[in-house]
C-alpha positions in Angstrom: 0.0 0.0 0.0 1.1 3.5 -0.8 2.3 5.6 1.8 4.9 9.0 2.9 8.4 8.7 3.8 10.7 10.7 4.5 14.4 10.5 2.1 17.4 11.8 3.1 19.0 14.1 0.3 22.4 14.7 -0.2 23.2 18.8 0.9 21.8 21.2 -1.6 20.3 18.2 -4.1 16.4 18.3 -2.9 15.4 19.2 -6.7 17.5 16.9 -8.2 16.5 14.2 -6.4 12.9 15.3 -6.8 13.1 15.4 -10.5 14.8 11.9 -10.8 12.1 10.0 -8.5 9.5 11.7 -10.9 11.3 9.8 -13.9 11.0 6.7 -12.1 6.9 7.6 -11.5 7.7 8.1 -8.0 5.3 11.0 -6.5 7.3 13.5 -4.1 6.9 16.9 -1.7 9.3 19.2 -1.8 7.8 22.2 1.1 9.2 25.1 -0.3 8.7 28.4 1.4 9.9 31.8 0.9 12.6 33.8 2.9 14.3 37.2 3.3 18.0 37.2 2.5 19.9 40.2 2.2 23.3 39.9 0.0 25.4 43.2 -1.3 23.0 45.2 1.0 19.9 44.3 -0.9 17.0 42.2 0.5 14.9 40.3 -1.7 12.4 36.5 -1.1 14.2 33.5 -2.2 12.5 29.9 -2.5 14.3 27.7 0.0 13.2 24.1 1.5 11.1 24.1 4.5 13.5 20.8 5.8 16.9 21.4 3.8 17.9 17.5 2.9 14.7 16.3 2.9 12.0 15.2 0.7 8.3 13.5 1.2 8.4 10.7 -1.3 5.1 8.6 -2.0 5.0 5.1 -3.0 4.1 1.3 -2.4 7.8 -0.6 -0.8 6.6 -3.9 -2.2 6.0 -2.3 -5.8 9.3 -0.1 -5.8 12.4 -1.0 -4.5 13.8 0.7 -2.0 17.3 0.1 -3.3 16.4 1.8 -6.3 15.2 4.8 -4.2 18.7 4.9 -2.3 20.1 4.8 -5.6 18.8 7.4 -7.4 20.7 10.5 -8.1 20.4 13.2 -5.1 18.7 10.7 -3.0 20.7 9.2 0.0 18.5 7.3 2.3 14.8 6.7 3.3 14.9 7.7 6.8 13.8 4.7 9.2 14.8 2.2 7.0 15.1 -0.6 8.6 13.4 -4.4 8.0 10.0 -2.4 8.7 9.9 1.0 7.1 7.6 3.5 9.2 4.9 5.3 7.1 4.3 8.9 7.6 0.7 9.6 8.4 -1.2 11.4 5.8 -2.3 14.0 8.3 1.1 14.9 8.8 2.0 15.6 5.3 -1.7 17.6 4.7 -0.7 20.1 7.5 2.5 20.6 6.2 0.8 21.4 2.8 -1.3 23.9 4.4 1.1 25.7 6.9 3.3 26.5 3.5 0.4 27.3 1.8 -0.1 30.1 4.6 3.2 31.0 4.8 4.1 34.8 4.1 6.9 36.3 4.7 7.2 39.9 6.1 9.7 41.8 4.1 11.6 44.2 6.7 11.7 47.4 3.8 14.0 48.9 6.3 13.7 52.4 7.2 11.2 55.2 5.4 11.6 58.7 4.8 9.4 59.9 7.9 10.1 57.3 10.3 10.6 58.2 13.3 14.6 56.9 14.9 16.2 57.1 18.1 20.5 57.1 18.2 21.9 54.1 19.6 25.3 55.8 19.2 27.4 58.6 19.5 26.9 61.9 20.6 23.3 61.9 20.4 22.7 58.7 21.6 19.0 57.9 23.1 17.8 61.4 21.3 15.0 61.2 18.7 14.7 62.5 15.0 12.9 61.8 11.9 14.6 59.6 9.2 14.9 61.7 5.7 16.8 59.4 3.2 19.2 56.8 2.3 22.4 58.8 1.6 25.1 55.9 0.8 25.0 52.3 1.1 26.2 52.8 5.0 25.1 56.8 5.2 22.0 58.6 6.0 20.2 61.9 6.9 18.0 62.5 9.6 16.0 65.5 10.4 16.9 66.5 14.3 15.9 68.8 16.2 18.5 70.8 18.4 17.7 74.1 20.0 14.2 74.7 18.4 15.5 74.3 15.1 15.4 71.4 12.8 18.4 70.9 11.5 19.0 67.9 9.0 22.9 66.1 9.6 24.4 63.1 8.4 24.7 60.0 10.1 25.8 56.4 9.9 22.9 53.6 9.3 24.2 51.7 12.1 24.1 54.2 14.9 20.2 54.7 14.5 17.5 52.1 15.0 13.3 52.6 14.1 11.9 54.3 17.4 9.2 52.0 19.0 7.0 53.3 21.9 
């Protein structure tokens, strides 16, 4: 009878050991969701596996040989293995189906002109002011008032955080 288990993929080979089961007719889940990176100072999604390694793979052990599983390119080993394999409940697999489904990642889109900071740094560390613009990759402005004037100034990224109340 047909049932999930779970294969052990070699690092980084999930796809490709996805993509040779399906030649072989063998149904799989790969849970994919989506998640924040930030490379060269740019944040953007990127598809990654929900369990890196690992792969759902459905068939029948008396139909399919298992040594035919462990041998496909990608694959390493079906994960409790043994004389009796263990079948993953259907359940199981259904709620991890709908918890990716629901999954949405919050893109942090970093500071906006208007925001209000506070200085974690320097000389005007704990004081408040209003985020203007991105200046340079690690500069900004800020609009700060000193004295009853605003003055706008020049500051590094790093030594001002969004102000939460």
């Amino acid at each position: 009878m047909k049932s999930w288990y779970l294969l052990y993929c070699k690092p980084r080979n999930e796809i490709r050991a996805q993509q040779n089961l399906a030649m072989q007719q063998i149904e799989s889940y790969l849970p994919i969701i989506q998640e924040e990176k930030t490379s060269q100072g740019k944040t953007k999604l990127v598809e990654v596996p929900l369990f890196p390694c690992y792969l759902f793979i459905y068939f029948d052990p008396t139909e399919v040989s298992v040594s035919r599983i462990h041998s496909t390119r990608g694959a390493s080993r079906i994960i409790g293995c043994r004389e009796d394999m263990t079948p993953i409940d259907d359940r199981i697999i259904q709620g991890i189906k709908n918890r990716v489904q629901r999954h949405k990642p919050e893109i942090d889109k970093g500071l906006q002109s208007g925001d209000k900071v506070k200085f974690t740094e320097g000389p005007f560390v704990d004081l408040e002011a209003i985020f203007e613009e991105k200046n340079a990759e690690k500069r900004c402005f800020v609009l700060f008032n000193i004295m009853g004037q605003q003055k706008r100034i020049e500051t590094d990224v790093k030594s001002i955080t969004r102000f939460r109340i």
